[in-house]
N, CA, C and O atoms as a Tinker XYZ file with bonds, in Angstrom:
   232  protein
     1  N      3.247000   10.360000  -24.538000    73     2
     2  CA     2.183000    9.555000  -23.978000    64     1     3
     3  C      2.588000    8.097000  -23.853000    63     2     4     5
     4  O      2.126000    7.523000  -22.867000    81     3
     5  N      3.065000    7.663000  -24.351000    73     3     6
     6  CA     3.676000    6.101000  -24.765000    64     5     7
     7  C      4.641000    5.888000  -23.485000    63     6     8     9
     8  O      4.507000    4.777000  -22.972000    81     7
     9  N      5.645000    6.791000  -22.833000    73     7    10
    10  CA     5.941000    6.632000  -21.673000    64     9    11
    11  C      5.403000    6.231000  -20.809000    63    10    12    13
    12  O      5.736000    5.160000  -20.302000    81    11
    13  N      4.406000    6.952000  -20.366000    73    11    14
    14  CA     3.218000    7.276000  -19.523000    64    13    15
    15  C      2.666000    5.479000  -19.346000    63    14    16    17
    16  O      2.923000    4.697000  -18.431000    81    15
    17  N      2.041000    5.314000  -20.298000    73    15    18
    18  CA     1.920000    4.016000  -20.673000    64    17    19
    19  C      2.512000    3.357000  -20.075000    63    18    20    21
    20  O      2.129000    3.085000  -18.938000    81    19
    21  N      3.999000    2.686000  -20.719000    73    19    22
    22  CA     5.088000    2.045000  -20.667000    64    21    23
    23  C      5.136000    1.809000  -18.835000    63    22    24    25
    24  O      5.271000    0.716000  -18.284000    81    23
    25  N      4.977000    3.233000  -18.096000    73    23    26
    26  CA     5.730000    3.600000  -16.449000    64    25    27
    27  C      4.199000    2.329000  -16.058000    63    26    28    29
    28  O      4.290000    1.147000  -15.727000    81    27
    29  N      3.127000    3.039000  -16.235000    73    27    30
    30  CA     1.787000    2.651000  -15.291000    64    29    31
    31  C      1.997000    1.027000  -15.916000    63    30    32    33
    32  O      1.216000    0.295000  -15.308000    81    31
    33  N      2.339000    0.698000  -16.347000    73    31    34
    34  CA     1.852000   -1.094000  -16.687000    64    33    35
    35  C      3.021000   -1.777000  -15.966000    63    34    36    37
    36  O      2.952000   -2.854000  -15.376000    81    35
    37  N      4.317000   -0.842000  -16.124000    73    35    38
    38  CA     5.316000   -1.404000  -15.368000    64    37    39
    39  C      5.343000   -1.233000  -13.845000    63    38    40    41
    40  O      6.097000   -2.012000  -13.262000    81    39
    41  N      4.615000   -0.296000  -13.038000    73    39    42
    42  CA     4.112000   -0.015000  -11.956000    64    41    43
    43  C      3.051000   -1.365000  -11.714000    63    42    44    45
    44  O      3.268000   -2.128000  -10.772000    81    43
    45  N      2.044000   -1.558000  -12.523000    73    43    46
    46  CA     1.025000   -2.252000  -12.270000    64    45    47
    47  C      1.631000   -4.020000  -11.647000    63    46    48    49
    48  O      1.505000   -4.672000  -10.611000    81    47
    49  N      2.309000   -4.205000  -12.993000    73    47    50
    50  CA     3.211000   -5.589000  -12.961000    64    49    51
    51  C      4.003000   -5.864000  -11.556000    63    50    52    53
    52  O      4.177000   -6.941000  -10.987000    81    51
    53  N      4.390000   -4.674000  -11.209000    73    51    54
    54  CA     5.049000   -4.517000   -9.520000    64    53    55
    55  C      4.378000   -5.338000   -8.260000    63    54    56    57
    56  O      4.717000   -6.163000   -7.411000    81    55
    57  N      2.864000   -4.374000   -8.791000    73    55    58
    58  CA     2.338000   -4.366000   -7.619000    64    57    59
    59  C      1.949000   -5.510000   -7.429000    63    58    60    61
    60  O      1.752000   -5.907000   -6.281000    81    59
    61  N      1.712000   -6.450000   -8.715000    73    59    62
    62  CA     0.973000   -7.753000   -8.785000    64    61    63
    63  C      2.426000   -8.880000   -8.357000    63    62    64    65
    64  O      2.413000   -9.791000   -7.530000    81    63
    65  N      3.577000   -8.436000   -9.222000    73    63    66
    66  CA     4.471000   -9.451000   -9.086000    64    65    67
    67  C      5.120000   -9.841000   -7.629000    63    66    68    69
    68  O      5.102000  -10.895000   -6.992000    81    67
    69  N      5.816000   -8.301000   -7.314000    73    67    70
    70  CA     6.375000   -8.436000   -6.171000    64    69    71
    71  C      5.908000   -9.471000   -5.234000    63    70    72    73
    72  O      6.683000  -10.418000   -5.093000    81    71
    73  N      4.670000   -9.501000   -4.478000    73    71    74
    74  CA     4.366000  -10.270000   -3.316000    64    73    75
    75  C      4.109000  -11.647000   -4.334000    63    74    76    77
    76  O      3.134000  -12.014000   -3.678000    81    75
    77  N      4.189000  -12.492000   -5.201000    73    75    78
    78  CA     4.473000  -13.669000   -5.241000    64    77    79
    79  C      5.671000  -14.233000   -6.171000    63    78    80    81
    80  O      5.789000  -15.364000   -6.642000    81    79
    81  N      6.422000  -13.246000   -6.282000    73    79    82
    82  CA     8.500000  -13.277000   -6.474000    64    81    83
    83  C      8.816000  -13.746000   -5.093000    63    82    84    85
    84  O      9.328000  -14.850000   -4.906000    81    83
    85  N      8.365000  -12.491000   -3.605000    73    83    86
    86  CA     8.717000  -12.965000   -2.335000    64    85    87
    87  C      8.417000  -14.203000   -2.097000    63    86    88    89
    88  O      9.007000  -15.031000   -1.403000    81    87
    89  N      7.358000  -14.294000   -2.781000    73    87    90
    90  CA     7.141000  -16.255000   -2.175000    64    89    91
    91  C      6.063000  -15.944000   -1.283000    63    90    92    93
    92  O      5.496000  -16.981000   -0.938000    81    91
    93  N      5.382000  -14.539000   -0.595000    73    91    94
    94  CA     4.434000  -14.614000    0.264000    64    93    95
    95  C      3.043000  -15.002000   -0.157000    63    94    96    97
    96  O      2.197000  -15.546000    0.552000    81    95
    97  N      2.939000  -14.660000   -1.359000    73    95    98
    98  CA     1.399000  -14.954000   -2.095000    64    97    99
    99  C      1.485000  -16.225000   -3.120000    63    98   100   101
   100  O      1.590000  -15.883000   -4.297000    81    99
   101  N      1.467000  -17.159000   -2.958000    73    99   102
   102  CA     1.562000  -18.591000   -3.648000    64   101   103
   103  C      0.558000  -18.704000   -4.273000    63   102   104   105
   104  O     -0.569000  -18.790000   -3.785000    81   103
   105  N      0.984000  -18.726000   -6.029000    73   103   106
   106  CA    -0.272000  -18.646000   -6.885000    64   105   107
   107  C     -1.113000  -19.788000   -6.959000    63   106   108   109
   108  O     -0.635000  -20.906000   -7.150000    81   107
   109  N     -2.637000  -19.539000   -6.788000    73   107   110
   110  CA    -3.061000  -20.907000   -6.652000    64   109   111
   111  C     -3.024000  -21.857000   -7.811000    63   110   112   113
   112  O     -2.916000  -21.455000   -8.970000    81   111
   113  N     -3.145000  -23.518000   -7.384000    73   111   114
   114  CA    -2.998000  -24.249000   -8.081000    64   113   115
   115  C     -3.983000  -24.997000   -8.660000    63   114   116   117
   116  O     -3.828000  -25.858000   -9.527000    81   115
   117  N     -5.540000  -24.451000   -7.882000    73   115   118
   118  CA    -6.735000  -25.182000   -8.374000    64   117   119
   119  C     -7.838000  -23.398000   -8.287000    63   118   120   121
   120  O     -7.203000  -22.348000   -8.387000    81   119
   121  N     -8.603000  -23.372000   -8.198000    73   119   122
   122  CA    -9.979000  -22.461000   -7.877000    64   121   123
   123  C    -10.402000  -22.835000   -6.596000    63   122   124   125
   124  O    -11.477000  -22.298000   -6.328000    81   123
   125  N     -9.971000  -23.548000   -5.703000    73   123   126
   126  CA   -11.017000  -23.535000   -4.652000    64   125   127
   127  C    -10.976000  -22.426000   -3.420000    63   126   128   129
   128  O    -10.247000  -21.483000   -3.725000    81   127
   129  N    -11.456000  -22.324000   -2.363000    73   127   130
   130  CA   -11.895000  -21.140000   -1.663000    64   129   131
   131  C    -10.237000  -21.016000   -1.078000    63   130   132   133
   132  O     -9.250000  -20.381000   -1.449000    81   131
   133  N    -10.482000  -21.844000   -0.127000    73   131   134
   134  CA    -8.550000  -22.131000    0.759000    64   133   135
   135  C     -7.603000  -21.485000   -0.277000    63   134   136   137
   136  O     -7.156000  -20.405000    0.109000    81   135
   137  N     -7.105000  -21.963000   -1.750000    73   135   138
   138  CA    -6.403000  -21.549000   -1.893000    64   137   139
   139  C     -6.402000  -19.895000   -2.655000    63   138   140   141
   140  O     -5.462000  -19.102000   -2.715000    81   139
   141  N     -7.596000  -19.768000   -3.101000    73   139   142
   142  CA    -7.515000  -18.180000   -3.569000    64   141   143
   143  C     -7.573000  -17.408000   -2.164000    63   142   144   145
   144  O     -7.163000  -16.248000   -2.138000    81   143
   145  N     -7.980000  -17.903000   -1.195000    73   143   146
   146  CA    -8.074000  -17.091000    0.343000    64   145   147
   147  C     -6.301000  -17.289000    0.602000    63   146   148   149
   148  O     -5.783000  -16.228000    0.949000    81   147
   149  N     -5.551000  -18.194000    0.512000    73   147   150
   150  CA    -4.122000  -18.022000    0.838000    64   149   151
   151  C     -3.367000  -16.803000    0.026000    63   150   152   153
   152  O     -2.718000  -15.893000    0.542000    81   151
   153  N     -3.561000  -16.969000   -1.066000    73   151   154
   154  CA    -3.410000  -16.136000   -2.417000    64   153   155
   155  C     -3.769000  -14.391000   -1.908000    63   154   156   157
   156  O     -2.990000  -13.441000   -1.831000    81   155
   157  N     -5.256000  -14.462000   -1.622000    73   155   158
   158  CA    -5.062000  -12.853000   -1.233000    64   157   159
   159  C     -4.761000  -12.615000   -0.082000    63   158   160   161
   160  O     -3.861000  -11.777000   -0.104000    81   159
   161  N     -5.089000  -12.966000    1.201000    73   159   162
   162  CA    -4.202000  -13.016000    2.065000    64   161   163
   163  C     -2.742000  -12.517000    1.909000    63   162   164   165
   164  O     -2.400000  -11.366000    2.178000    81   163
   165  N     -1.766000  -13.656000    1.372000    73   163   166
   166  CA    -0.474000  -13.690000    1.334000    64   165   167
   167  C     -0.155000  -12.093000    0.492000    63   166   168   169
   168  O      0.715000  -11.312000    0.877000    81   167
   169  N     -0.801000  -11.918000   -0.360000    73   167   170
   170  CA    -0.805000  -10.553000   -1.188000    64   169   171
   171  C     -0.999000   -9.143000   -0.370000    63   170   172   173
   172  O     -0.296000   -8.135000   -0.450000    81   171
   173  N     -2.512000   -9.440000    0.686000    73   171   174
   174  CA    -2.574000   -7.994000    1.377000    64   173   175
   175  C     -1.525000   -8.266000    2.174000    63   174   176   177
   176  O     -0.640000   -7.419000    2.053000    81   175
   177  N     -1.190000   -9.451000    3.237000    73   175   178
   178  CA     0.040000   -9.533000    3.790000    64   177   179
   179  C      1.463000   -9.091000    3.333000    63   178   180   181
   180  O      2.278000   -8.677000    4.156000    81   179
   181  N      1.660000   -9.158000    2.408000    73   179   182
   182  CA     2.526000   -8.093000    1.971000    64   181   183
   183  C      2.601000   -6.925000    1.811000    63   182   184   185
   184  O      3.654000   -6.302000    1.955000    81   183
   185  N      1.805000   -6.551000    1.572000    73   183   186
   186  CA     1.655000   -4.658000    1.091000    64   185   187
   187  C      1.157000   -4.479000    1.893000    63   186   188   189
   188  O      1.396000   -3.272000    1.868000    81   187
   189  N      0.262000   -4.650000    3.197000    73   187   190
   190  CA     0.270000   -4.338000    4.779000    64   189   191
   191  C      1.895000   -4.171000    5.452000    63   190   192   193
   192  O      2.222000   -3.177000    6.101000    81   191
   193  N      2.702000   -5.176000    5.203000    73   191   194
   194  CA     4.032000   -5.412000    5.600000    64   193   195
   195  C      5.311000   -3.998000    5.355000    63   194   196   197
   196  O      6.115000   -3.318000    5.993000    81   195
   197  N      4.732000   -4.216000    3.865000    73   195   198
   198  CA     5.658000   -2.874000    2.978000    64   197   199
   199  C      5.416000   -1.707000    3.668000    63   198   200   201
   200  O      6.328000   -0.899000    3.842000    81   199
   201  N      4.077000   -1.478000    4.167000    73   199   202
   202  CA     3.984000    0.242000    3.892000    64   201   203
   203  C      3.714000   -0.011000    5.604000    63   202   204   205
   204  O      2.808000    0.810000    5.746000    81   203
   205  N      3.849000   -0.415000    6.534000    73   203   206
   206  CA     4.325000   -0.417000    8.221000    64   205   207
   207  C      5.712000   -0.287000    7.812000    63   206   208   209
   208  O      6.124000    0.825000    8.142000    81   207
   209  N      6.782000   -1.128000    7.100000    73   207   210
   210  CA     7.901000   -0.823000    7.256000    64   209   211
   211  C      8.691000    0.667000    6.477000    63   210   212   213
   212  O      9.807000    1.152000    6.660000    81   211
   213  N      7.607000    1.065000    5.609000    73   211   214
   214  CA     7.701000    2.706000    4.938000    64   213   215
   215  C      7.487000    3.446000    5.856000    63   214   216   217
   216  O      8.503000    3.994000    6.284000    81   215
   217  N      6.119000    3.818000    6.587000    73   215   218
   218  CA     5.512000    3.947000    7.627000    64   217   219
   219  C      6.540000    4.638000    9.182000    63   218   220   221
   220  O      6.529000    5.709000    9.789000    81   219
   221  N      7.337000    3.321000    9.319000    73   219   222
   222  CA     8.040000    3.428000   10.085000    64   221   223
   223  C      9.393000    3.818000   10.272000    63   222   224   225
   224  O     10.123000    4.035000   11.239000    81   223
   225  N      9.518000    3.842000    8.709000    73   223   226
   226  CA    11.145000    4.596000    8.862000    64   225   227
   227  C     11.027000    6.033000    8.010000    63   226   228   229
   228  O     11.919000    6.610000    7.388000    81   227
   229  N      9.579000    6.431000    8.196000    73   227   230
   230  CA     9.803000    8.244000    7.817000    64   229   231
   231  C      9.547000    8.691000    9.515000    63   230   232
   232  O      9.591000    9.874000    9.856000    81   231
């Protein structure tokens, strides 16, 4: 079970890290609307991006 664990949090961390490692989702630097709207944006913009380019090469 502790695997199991271990895989899904390291999966989770992925999904969150990846798009602002790329630099596409820029973590915001205050609370206001603009920048948490850049923030998810830049985030679905990525994983929209990923899975057209999965998408497209099956």
């Amino acid at each position: 079970m502790k695997i199991v664990t271990i895989i899904v949090l390291v999966v989770i961390a992925l999904f969150f890290l990846l798009p602002i490692l790329h630099g596409q989702a820029p973590i915001p630097e205050d609370m206001s609307a603009t920048e948490i709207g850049h923030f998810i944006g830049g985030f679905a913009g990525y994983w929209i991006d990923a899975l057209k380019s999965v998408f497209t090469s099956l």
